[in-house]
VOGU-248017 format. One record per residue (C-alpha): residue in three letters; x, y, z. Coordinates in steps of 0.2 Angstrom, whole numbers, padded with zeros to 4 digits, always signed. Layout:
REM VOGU-248017
alaXYZ ...
This chain:
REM VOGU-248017
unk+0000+0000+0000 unk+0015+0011+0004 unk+0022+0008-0012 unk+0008+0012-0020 unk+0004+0027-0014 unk+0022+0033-0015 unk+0022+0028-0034 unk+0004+0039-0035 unk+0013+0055-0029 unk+0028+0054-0042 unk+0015+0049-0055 unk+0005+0067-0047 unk+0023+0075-0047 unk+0027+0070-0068 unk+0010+0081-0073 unk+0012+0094-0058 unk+0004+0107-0069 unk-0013+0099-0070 unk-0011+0090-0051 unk-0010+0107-0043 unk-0026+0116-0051 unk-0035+0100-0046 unk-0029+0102-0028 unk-0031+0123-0030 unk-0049+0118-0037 unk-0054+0104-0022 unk-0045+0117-0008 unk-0056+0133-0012 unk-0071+0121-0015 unk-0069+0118+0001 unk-0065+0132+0010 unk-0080+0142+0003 unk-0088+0123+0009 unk-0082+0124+0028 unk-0085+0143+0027 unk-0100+0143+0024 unk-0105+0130+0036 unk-0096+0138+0050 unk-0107+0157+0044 unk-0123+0146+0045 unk-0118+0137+0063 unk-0111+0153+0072 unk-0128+0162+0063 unk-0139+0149+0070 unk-0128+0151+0088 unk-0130+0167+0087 unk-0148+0170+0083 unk-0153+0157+0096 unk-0141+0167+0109 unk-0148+0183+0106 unk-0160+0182+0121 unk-0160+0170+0135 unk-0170+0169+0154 unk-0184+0178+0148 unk-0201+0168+0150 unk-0214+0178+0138 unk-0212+0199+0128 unk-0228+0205+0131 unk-0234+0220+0120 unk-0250+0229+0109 unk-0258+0217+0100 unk-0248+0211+0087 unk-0239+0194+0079 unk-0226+0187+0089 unk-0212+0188+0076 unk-0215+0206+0074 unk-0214+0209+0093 unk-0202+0198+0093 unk-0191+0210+0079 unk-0192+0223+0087 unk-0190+0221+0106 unk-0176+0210+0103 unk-0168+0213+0087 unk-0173+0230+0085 unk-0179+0229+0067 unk-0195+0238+0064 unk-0206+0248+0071 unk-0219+0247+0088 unk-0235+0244+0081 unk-0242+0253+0097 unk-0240+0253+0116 unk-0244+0247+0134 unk-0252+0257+0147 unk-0241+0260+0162 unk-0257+0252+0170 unk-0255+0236+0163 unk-0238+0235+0164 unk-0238+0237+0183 unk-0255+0225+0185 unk-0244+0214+0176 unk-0229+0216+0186 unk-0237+0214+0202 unk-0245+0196+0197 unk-0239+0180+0209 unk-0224+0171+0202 unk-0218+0186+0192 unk-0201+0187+0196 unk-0195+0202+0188 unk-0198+0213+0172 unk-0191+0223+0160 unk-0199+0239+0153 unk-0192+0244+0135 unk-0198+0262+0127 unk-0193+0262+0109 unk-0194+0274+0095 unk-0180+0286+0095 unk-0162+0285+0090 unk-0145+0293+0088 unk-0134+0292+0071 unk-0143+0275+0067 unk-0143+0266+0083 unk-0158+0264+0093 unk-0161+0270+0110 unk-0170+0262+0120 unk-0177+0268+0138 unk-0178+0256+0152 unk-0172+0255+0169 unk-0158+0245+0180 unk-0169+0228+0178 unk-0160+0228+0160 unk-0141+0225+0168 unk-0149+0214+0185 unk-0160+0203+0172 unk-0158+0205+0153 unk-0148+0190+0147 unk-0141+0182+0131 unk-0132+0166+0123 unk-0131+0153+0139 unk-0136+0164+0154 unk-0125+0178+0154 unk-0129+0194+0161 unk-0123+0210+0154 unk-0109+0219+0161 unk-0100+0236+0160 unk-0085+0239+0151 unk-0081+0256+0156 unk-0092+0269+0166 unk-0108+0266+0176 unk-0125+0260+0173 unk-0136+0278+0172 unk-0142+0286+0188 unk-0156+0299+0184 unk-0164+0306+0166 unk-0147+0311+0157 unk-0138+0296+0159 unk-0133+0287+0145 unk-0124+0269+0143 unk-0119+0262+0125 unk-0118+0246+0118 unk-0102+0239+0114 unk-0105+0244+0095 unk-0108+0259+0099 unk-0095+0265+0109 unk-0084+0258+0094 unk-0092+0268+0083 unk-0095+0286+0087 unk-0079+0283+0098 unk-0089+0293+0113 unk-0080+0297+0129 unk-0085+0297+0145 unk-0095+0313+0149 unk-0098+0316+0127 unk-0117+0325+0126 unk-0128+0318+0113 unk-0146+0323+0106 unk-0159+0309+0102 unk-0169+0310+0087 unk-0188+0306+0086 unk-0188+0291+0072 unk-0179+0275+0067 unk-0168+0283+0053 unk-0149+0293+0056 unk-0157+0309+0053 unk-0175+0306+0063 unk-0189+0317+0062 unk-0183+0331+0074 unk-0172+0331+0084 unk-0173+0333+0102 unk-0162+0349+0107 unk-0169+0352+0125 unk-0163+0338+0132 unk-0148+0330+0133 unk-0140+0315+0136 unk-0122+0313+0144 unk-0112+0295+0141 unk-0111+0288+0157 unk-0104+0270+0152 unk-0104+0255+0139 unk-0108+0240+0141 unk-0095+0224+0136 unk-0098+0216+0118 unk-0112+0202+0119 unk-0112+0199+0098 unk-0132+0202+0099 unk-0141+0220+0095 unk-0138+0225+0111 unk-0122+0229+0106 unk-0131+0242+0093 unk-0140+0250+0108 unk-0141+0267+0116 unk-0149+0264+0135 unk-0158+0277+0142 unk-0170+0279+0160 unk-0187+0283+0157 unk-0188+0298+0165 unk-0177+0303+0151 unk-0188+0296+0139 unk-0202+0306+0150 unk-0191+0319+0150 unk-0190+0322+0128 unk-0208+0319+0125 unk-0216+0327+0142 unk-0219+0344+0133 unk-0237+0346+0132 unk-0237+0361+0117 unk-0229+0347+0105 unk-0238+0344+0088 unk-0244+0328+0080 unk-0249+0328+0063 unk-0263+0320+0060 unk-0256+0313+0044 unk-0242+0302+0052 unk-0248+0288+0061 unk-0233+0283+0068 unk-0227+0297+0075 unk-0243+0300+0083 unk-0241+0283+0092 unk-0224+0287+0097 unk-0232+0306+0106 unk-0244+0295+0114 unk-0232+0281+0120 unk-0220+0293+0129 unk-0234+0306+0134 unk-0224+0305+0155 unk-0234+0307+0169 unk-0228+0302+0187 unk-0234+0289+0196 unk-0236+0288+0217 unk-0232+0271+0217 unk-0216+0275+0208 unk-0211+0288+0222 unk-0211+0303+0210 unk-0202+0296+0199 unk-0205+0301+0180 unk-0209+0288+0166 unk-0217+0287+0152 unk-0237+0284+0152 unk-0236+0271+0138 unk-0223+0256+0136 unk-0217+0248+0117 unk-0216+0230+0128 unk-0208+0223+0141 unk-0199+0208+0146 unk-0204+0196+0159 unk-0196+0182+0171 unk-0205+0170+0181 unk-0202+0162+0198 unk-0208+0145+0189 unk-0205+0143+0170 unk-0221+0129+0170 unk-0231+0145+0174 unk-0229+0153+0155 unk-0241+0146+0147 unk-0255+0151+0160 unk-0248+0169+0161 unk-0248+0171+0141 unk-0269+0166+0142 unk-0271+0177+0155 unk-0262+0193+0146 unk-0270+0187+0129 unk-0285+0188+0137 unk-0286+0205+0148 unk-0298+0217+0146 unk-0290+0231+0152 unk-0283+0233+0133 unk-0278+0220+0118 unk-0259+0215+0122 unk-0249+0200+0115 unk-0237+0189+0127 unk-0224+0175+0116 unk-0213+0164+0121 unk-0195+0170+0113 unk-0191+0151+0113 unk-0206+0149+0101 unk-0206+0167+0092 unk-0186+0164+0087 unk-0189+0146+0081 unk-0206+0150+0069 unk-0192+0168+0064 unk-0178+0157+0058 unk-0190+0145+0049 unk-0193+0160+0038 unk-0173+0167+0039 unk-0168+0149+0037 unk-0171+0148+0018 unk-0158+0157+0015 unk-0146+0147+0026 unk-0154+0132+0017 unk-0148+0141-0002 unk-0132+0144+0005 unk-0128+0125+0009 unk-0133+0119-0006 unk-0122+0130-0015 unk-0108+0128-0007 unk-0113+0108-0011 unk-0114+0112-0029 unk-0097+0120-0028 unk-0087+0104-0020 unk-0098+0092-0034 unk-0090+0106-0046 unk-0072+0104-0040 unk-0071+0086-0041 unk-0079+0084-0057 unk-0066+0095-0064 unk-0052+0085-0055 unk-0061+0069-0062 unk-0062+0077-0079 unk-0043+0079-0079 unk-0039+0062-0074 unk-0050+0055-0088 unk-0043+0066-0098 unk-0023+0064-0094 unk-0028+0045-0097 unk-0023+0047-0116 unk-0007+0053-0115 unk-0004+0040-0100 unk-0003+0025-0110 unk+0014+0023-0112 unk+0017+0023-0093 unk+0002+0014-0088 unk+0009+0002-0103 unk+0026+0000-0094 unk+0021-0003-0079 unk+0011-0019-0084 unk+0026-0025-0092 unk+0034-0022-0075 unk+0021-0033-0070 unk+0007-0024-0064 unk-0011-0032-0067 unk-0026-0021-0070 unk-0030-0021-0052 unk-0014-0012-0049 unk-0017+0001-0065 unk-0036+0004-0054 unk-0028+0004-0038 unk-0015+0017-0044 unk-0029+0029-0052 unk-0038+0026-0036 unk-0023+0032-0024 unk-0019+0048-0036 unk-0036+0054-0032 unk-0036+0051-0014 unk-0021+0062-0014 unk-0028+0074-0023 unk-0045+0074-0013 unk-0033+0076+0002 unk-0023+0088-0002 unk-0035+0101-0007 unk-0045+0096+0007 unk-0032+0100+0020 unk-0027+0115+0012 unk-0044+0120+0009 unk-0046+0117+0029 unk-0032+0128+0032 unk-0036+0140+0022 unk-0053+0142+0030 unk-0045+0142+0048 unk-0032+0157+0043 unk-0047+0167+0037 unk-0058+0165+0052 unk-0043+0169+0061 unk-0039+0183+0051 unk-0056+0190+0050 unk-0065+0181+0061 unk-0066+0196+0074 unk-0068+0210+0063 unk-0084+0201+0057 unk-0092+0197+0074 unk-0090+0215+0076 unk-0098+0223+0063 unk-0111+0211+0060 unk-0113+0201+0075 unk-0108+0185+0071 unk-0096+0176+0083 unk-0086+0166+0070 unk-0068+0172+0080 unk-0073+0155+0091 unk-0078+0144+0079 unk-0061+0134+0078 unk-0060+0115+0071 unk-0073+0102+0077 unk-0078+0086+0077 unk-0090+0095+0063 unk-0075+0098+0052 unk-0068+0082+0053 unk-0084+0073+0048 unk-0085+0086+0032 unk-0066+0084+0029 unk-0066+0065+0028 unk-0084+0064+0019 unk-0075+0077+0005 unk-0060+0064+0005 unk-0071+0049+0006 unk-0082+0059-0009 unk-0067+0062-0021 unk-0061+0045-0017 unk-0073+0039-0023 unk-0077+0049-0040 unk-0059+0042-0044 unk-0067+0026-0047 unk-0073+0031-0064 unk-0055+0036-0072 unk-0048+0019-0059 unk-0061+0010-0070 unk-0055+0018-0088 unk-0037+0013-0084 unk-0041-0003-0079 unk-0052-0008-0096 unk-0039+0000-0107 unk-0025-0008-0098 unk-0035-0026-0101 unk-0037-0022-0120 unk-0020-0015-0125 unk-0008-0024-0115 unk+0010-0020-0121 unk+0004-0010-0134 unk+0000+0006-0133 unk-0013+0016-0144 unk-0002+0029-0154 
């Protein structure tokens, strides 16, 4: 077998030209193979990851994928709001362990803010139970107080103590922007790889605080906006100790005491008659998302298949094709004494080093890019491919690429043993 295999790589090393763009072919097959896989896993990861600990998103009455969108991922718009009311008869109700009150709408240079409280840092969580943390700075203390995601901080390179107006609206320039009050950078928060990282967190007395003066117009010809007036329209609340926040909520997130106790509290808020509201499970919300989302991962895997069948054809098609200016040599070696099972073992071992060596250096090649740009990636789109290194994954679809081209070389092997049968010592001039 030795001897066979050595006789398979100087055979490889006679036609060089043509064995190195079959291994160039088979190697970028499957890099752009392993690539893609590793994009879909770490998108997959990262998609599940994006929020964790939190039982049900409660908001107006609405699907869940579109509640979903835009309390998690912030993508799109509130479709309405929730009273302060219901919000804090939901709160109070036995098991309830904590919530999370989130006030959309507004935005700074492109990044959302979002207006909440400190049960955002105590509760929010993402990818296996991990809590945010700060990188620099403080959580906010009072209406001003502004705390970045870790994209954001990146960004607009903000220090500490930097001043920044928030637009009303989801686009850079907004509708108007906010002059009267302004926000001061009081922290950032460490990288998470989810859109919280694409955050601008704000109390809600700041939000109160933008939208509390009473003499603001709403054109009756933008529904939207005139939602958003209504959803930040502040009052202050006994029960909140004087506190300002806003009368109306875009959602908020809840936790509960026993996780069995979800499906009882979705009826319950799907059912209130205080006003229409929608509770989802993110569990189920993100998994009836990615089956829409997941087409495109489902494209992208079959093209990259197409791509590996692509480069082992062509490696096939030059064996089949160096096969008619081999028959001298293969002719020489039967009168050496080689029998037809040695000619097809031969073909067979020169394609399993082929398969090989394009599929290691393909492998490599993959590894040094993630490693490369693995981080730079992550960081402006949120996928963590930096950790992705080799896996048992890897090896299966390394050794199925070989196992794959190996066999594929059974259809030259099988030429070179029929002509070998038929012309004996002489060869076909």
């Amino acid at each position: 077998m030795a001897g066979l295999l050595t006789l398979a790589f100087q055979s490889l090393l006679s036609r060089k030209t043509a064995a190195l763009l079959s291994v160039i072919s088979v190697a970028l097959s499957v890099t752009l193979f392993l690539g893609v896989d590793k994009l879909r896993r770490a998108a997959t990861d990262g998609f599940e990851s994006t929020i964790s600990g939190t039982d049900l998103i409660v908001g107006p009455r609405a699907g869940g994928v579109n509640l979903l969108l835009y309390t998690v991922f912030r993508v799109g718009e509130p479709t309405g709001s929730v009273s302060w009311e219901s919000y804090e008869m939901l709160r109070d109700q036995p098991g309830v362990a904590w919530t999370i009150p989130l006030s959309l709408g507004d935005s700074h240079q492109g990044f959302r803010v979002v207006g909440t409280d400190r049960s955002y840092l105590d509760h929010y969580q993402y990818g296996a139970g991990r809590h945010l943390s700060l990188a620099a700075g403080e959580w906010f203390d009072g209406p001003k107080g502004a705390v970045l995601g870790a994209k954001v901080a990146d960004r607009l390179d903000y220090d500490l103590g930097t001043e920044l107006t928030v637009s009303h609206g989801l686009v850079s320039a907004g509708f108007a922007e906010h002059e009267g009050h302004k926000f001061r950078v009081v922290g950032s928060l460490a990288p998470t790889g989810t859109p919280v990282d694409r955050s601008i967190h704000v109390s809600l007395a700041g939000i109160e605080a933008l939208h509390g003066d009473p003499g603001a117009s709403i054109g009756a010809g933008n529904t939207h906006e005139h939602e958003h007036e209504h959803e930040h329209d502040g009052v202050a609340s006994p029960g909140d100790q004087g506190e300002a926040h806003p009368e109306a909520l875009s959602a908020f997130l809840v936790g509960l005491e026993n996780r069995t106790r979800a499906l009882v509290l979705q009826r319950q808020i799907t059912t209130y008659e205080g006003e229409p509201l929608t509770a989802v499970l993110p569990g189920l919300a993100l998994s009836q998302l990615w089956s829409v989302v997941g087409t495109v991962e489902t494209v992208l895997f079959a093209i990259s298949l197409f791509v590996v069948g692509t480069g082992f054809v062509s490696m096939m098609i030059a064996l089949l094709t160096s096969l008619a200016t081999r028959q001298r040599e293969l002719a020489v070696l039967r009168a050496a004494g080689a029998g037809p099972g040695h000619i097809f073992g031969l073909l067979i071992a020169e394609t399993a080093t082929l398969a090989t060596l394009g599929t290691l250096i393909g492998a490599g090649l993959t590894a040094t890019l993630i490693a490369t740009f693995g981080e730079g990636l992550a960081a402006r789109n949120g996928i963590p491919l930096a950790g992705l290194g080799a896996s048992p994954t890897d090896l299966g679809i390394a050794l199925a690429v070989i196992g794959v081209g190996t066999a594929l070389g059974t259809i030259p092997a099988m030429a070179a043993y029929r002509r070998s049968l038929a012309d004996g010592l002489s060869p076909r001039l």
